[in-house]
C-alpha positions as CSV (number, residue, x, y, z in Angstrom):
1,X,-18.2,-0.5,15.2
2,X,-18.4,0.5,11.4
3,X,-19.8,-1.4,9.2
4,X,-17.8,-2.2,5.4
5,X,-19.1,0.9,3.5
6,X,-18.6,1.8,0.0
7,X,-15.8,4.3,-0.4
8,X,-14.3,3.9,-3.1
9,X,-13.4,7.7,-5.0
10,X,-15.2,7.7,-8.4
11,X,-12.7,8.7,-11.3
12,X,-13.3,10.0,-14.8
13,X,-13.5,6.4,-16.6
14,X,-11.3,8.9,-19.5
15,X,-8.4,9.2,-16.9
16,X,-8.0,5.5,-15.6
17,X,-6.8,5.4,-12.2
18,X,-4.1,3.6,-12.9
19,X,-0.4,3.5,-11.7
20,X,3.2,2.7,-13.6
21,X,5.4,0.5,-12.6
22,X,7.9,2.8,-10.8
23,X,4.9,4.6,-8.9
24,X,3.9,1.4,-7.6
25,X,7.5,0.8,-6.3
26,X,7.6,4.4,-5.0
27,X,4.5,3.5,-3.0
28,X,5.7,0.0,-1.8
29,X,9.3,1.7,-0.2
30,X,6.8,4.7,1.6
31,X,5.2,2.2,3.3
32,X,8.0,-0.2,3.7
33,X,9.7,3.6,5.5
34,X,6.8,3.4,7.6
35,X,6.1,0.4,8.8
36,X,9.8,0.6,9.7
37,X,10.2,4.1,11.5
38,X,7.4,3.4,12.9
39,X,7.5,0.0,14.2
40,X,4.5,-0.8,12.5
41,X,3.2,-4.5,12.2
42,X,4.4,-6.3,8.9
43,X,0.9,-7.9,9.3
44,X,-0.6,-4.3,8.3
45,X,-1.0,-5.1,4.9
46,X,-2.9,-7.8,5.4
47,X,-5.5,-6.0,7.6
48,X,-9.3,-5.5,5.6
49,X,-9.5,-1.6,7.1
50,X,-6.0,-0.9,5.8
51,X,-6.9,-2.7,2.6
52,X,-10.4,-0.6,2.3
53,X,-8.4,2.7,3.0
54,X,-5.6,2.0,0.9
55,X,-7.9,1.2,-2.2
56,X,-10.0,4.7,-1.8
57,X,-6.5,6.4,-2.3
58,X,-6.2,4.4,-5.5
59,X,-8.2,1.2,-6.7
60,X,-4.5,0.5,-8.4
61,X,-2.4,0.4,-6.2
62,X,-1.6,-3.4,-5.1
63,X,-0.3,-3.8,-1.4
64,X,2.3,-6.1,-0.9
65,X,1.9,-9.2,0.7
66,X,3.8,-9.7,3.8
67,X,6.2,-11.7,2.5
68,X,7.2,-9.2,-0.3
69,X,7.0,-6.5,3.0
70,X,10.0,-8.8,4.8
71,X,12.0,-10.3,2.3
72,X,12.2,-7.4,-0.4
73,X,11.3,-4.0,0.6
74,X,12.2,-3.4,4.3
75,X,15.7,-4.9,3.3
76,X,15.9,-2.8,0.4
77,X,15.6,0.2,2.2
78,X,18.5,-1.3,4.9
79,X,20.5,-1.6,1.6
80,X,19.5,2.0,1.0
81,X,20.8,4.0,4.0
């Protein structure tokens, strides 16, 4: 079993990691998509290895809680299609 290791991706501190508003949504309906194609756990975003993974792809980026996950974004994207 691993061990909680550091890896986080260093960034130039010029170019601040940082996300808009609109990419954050765009990332919040992906993985809305996939949890729901894929029959994925709503639970997965509360999940430390998800959480370690998702903040070496971006230190921004803030998942959304479960609730957000069930009452907002999985029924947005029903709304969607």
């Amino acid at each position: 079993m691993l061990n909680y290791i550091d890896i986080r991706i260093k960034t130039n501190p010029n170019t601040p990691n940082t996300l808009t508003k609109t990419a954050q949504a765009k990332i919040d309906n992906i993985l809305a998509y996939i949890i729901s194609t894929d029959m994925m756990p709503y639970s997965i975003v509360t999940k430390d290895r998800f959480k370690m993974y998702t903040n070496a792809l971006n230190t921004s980026y803030k998942i959304p809680s479960h609730k957000i996950m069930t009452e907002s974004r999985i029924p947005y994207l029903y709304r969607m299609t």
